[in-house]
N, C-alpha and C positions, 0 to 999 in steps of 0.2 A: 441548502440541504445540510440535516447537520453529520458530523463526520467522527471515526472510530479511527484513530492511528494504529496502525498494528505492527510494531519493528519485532521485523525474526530475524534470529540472532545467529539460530543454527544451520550447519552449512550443510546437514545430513537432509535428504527427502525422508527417512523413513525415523526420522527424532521423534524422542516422547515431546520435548516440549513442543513440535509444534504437532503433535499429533494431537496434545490438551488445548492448544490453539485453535484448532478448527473442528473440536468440538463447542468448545466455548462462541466463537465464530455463527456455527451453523446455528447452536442458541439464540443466539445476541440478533440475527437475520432477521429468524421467527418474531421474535418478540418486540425488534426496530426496524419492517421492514423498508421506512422509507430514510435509512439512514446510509450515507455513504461509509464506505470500508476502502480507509488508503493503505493498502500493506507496501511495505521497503525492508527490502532483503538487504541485511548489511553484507553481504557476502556475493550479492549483486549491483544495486548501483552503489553509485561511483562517490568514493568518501576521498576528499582533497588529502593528499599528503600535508601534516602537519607541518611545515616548514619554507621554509624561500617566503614569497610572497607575504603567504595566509598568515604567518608568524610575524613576522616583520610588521601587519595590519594592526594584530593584536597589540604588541607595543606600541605602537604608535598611538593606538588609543588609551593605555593607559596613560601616556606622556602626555595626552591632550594636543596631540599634533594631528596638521589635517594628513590625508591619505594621496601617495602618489596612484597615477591613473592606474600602475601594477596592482598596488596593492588592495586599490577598490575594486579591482577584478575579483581577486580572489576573497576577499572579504564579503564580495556578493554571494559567492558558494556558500559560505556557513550561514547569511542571512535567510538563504532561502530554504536550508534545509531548517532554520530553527525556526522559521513562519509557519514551516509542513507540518513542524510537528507540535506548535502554539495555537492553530488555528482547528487543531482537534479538541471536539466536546470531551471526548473519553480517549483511555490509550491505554491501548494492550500491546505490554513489552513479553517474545516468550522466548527461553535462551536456556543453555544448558550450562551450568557448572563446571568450570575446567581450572583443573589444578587450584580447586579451592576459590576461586574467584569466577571472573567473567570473561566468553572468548575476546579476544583480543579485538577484534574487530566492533564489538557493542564498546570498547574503551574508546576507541578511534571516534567513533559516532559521537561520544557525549564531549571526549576533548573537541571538536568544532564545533559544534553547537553550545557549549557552556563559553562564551564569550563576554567579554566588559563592553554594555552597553546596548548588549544582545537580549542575554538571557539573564545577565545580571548587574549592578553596577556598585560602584564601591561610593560610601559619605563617609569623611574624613570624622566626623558625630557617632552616626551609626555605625559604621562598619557595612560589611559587604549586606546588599540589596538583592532581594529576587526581582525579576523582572516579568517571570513567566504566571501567567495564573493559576492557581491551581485547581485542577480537573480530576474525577475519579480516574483513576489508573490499579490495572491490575499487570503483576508481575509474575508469571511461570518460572518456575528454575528447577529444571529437573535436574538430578545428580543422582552418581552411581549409588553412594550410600545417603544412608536415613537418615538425614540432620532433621527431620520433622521428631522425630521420636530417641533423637539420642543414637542411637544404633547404629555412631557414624566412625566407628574403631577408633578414637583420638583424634580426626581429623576435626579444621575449622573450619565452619561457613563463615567465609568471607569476602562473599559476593552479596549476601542480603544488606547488612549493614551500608557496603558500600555503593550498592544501587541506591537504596532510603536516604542516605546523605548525598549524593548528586544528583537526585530527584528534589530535595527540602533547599538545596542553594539554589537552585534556580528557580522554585517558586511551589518545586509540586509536594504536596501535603499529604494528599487524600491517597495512600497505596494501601493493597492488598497485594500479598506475596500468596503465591499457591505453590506448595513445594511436591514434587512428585520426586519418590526417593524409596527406595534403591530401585533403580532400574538395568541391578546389573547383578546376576548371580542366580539365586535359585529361580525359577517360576514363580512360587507360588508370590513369596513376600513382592514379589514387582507384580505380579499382577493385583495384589492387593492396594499398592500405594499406587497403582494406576487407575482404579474402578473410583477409587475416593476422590481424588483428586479431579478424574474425569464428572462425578456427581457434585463434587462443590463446582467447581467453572459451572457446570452447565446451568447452577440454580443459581450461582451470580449473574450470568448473564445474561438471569429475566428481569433482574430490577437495576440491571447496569446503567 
C-alpha cells in the first residue's frame, strides 16, 4: 500500500498549521482512498537524545570504524525512524514558525535522521551525497506575520530556506511550501491568509 508521511510539528491541538493539515488530509483521502497515512507527532513519539551513544555512532562512521553493540543500539533508532520516513510515496511536513525559524523539536527530528550513510554519504570527488529519493513533499508553515506578501514588520523567514536545504542534502527536491500568515492580530487579514491557504492545499491535494 502506498504511503503519505505526515510529521506535525506543532505541539498546540488547536494550530493553524495543522488545522491546513487536515484539511489538505481529508482532500488527499478523497482523492487516494487506498493510500496509507503514517502521522508522527514530534511532540509525541520518542526522538533519541542527540548524544552518548547515537553520537558516538555517527563518528564512528565517519572514521569508517565498525560500531560497539551500544552504539548499534542506538544507531538502529535513527535507522528506523529514517526508513519511516524514506519509504513514503509523498510527505506532508506541517509546523509553525517560531522565533523566525522551526520549533525545536522538527530540528531534533532532522539532526537523527540526517546521518552518514543513512540519509547521506560523503566522496572524497563529489562531495557530500544524498541518499534519500526524492518524493513530492509539501511543507505548511504558519506564522504570526505575512512573509507571503512582505507584511512581516522587518522580520526574516528563516525556517523556509532552512527546511529546503535539509530537505535537497538528503535527497528531497520536489517541495512545495504553503505559507499561512498572519495568524495573529486582526480577524479579518487571518481569516483571509487562512481561506487561501486552506483552498491551495486542498486543490494540491487532488493531484498529490
Amino acid at each position: 500500500m502506498p504511503k503519505l508521511f505526515h510529521l506535525l510539528c506543532s505541539p498546540r491541538a488547536d494550530s493553524e498549521s495543522l488545522a491546513a493539515a487536515r484539511v489538505f488530509l481529508d482532500r488527499f483521502r478523497k482523492a487516494r482512498p487506498d493510500w496509507d497515512i503514517d502521522e508522527m507527532n514530534v511532540w509525541r513519539d520518542h526522538l533519541p537524545e542527540f548524544e552518548g551513544y547515537i553520537l558516538e555512532a555517527k563518528y564512528a562512521r565517519i572514521g569508517g570504524k565498525s560500531f560497539t553493540e551500544s552504539q548499534r543500539d542506538a544507531f538502529a533508532i535513527a535507522e528506523r525512524m529514517a526508513v519511516r520516513f524514506a519509504l513514503a510515496e509523498r510527505v506532508l511536513i506541517s509546523t509553525p514558525m517560531w522565533n523566525f525559524g522551526i520549533p525545536y523539536k522538527l530540528k531534533h527530528w532532522i539532526d537523527v535522521i540526517s546521518q552518514p550513510g543513512l540519509t547521506f554519504r560523503f566522496d572524497p570527488a563529489r562531495g557530500y551525497l544524498p541518499l534519500v529519493k526524492d518524493r513530492p513533499t509539501v511543507v505548511i508553515l504558519a506564522s504570526g506575520g505575512d512573509f507571503a506578501t512582505g507584511m512581516n514588520r522587518g522580520r526574516v523567514d528563516l525556517a523556509t530556506p532552512y527546511l529546503r536545504e535539509a530537505l535537497r542534502f538528503i535527497g528531497v527536491r520536489d517541495v512545495q511550501f504553503v505559507p499561512i500568515g498572519p495568524t495573529s492580530g486582526p480577524d479579518e487579514p487571518v481569516r483571509i491568509a487562512r481561506d487561501g491557504a486552506h483552498r491551495r492545499l486542498a486543490e494540491l491535494a487532488t493531484r498529490f
